[in-house]
C-alpha positions as CSV (number, residue, x, y, z in Angstrom):
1,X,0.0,0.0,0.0
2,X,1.0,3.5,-0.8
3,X,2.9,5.1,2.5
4,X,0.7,8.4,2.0
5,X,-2.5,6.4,3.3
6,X,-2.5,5.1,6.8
7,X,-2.8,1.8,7.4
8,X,-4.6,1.7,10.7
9,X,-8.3,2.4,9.5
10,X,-10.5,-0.8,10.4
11,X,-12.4,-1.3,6.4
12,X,-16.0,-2.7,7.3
13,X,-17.6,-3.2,3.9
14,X,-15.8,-3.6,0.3
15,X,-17.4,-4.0,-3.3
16,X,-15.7,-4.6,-6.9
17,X,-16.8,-3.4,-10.0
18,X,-15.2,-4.6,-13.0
19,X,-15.9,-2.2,-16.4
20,X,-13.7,-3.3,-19.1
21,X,-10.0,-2.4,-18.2
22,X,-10.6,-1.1,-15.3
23,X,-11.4,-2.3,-11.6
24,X,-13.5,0.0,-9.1
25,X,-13.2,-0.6,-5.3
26,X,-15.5,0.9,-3.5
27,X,-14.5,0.6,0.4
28,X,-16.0,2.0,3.6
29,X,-13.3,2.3,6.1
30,X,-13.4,3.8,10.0
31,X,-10.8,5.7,12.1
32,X,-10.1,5.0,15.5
33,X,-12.6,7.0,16.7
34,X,-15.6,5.4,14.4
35,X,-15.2,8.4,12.3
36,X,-16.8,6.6,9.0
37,X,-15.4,7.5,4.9
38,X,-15.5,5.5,1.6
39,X,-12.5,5.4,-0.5
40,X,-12.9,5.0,-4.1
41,X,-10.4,4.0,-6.3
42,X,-10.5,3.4,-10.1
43,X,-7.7,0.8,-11.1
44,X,-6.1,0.1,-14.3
45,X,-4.3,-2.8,-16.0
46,X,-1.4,-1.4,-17.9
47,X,0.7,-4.0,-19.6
48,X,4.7,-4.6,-19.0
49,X,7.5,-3.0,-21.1
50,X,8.6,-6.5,-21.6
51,X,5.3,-8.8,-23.4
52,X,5.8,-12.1,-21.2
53,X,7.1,-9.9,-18.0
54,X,4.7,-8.3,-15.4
55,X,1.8,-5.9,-15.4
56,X,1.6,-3.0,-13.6
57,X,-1.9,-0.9,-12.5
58,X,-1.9,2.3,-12.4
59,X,-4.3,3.7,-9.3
60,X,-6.2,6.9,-8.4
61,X,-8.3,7.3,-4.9
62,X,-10.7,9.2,-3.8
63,X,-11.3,10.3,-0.1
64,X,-15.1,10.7,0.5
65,X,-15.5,11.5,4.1
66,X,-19.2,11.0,5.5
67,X,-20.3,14.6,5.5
68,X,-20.1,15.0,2.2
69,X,-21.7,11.5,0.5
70,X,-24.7,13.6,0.4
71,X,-23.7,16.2,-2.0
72,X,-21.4,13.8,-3.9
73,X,-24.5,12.2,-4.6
74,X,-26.7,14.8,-5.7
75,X,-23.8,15.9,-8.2
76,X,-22.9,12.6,-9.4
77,X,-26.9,12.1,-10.1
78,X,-27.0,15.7,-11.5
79,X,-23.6,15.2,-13.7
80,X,-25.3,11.3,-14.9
81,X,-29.0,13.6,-15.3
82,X,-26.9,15.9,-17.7
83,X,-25.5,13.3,-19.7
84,X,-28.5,11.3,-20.6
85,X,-30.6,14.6,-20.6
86,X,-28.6,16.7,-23.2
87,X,-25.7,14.4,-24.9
88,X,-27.3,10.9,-25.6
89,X,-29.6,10.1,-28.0
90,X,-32.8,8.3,-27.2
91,X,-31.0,4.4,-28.4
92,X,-28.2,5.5,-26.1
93,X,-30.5,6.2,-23.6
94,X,-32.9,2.8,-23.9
95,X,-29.6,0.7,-24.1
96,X,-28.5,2.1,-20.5
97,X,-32.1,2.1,-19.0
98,X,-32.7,-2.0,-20.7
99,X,-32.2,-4.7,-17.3
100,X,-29.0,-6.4,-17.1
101,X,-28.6,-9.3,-15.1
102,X,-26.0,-9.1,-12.4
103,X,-23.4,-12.2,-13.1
104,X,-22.0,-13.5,-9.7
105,X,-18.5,-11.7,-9.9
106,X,-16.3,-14.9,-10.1
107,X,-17.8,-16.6,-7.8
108,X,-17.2,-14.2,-4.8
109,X,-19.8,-13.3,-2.2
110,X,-20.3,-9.9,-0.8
111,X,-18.3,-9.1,2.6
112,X,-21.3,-7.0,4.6
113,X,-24.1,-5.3,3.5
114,X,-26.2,-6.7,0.5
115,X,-29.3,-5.5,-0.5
116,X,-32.6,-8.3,-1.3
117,X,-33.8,-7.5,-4.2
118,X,-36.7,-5.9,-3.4
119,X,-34.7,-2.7,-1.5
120,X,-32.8,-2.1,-5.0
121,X,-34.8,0.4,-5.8
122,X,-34.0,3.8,-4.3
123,X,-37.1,6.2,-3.6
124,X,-35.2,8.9,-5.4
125,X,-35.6,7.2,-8.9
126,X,-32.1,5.6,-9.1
127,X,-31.9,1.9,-8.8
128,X,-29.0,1.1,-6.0
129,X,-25.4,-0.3,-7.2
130,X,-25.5,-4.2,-7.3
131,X,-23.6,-6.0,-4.6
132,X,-20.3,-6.9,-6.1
133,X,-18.0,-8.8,-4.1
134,X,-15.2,-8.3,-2.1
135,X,-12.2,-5.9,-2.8
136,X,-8.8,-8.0,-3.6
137,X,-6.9,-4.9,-4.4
């Protein structure tokens, strides 16, 4: 782990996310004092200088401390509005809107905090993030 993040937080829930190339952990962490944040942090596979040596991943984190999910929300949901609002077009649109299932991701079961289906949908519109498994960052 990178030496600018301490390393004495207790983390009480993890999910995964893979999209494409890239990995999202999503990680809700506490201090000491029970003083709860989520880290985010969007890794990517980038492939070895030599062809049969090593990959490397390249990392970025985000600190989200708990007074603040609230507004991240609201301009996440206002930034995804804007998009689907003013730059897609109406196929774009019905092709992020038509159900997916949710694949089991390889095999792993969630750490804490699943949802039963029938609390997936939010009463704000936006259907809730599937569970996704553990982090193995």
């Amino acid at each position: 782990m990178d030496d600018r993040y301490p390393r004495d937080q207790e983390e009480i829930y993890s999910h995964r996310m893979k999209a494409g190339k890239r990995t999202y952990f999503f990680d809700v962490k506490a201090t000491r004092g029970q003083d709860y944040y989520l880290t985010i942090t969007e890794s990517k596979r980038r492939p070895g200088a030599d062809p049969d040596g090593p990959a490397s991943y390249e990392k970025h984190k985000i600190f989200l401390y708990k007074e603040d999910f609230n507004k991240f929300i609201d301009a996440l949901n206002d930034a995804v509005d804007y998009v689907r609002d003013e730059l897609l077009t109406e196929e774009e649109v019905a092709e992020l809107d038509r159900p997916r299932p949710t694949p089991p991701a390889d095999g792993e079961q969630p750490r804490v905090g699943s949802q039963p289906d029938d609390q997936a949908n939010r009463p704000d519109g936006h259907d809730a993030a599937p569970d996704l498994g553990e982090s193995t960052y």
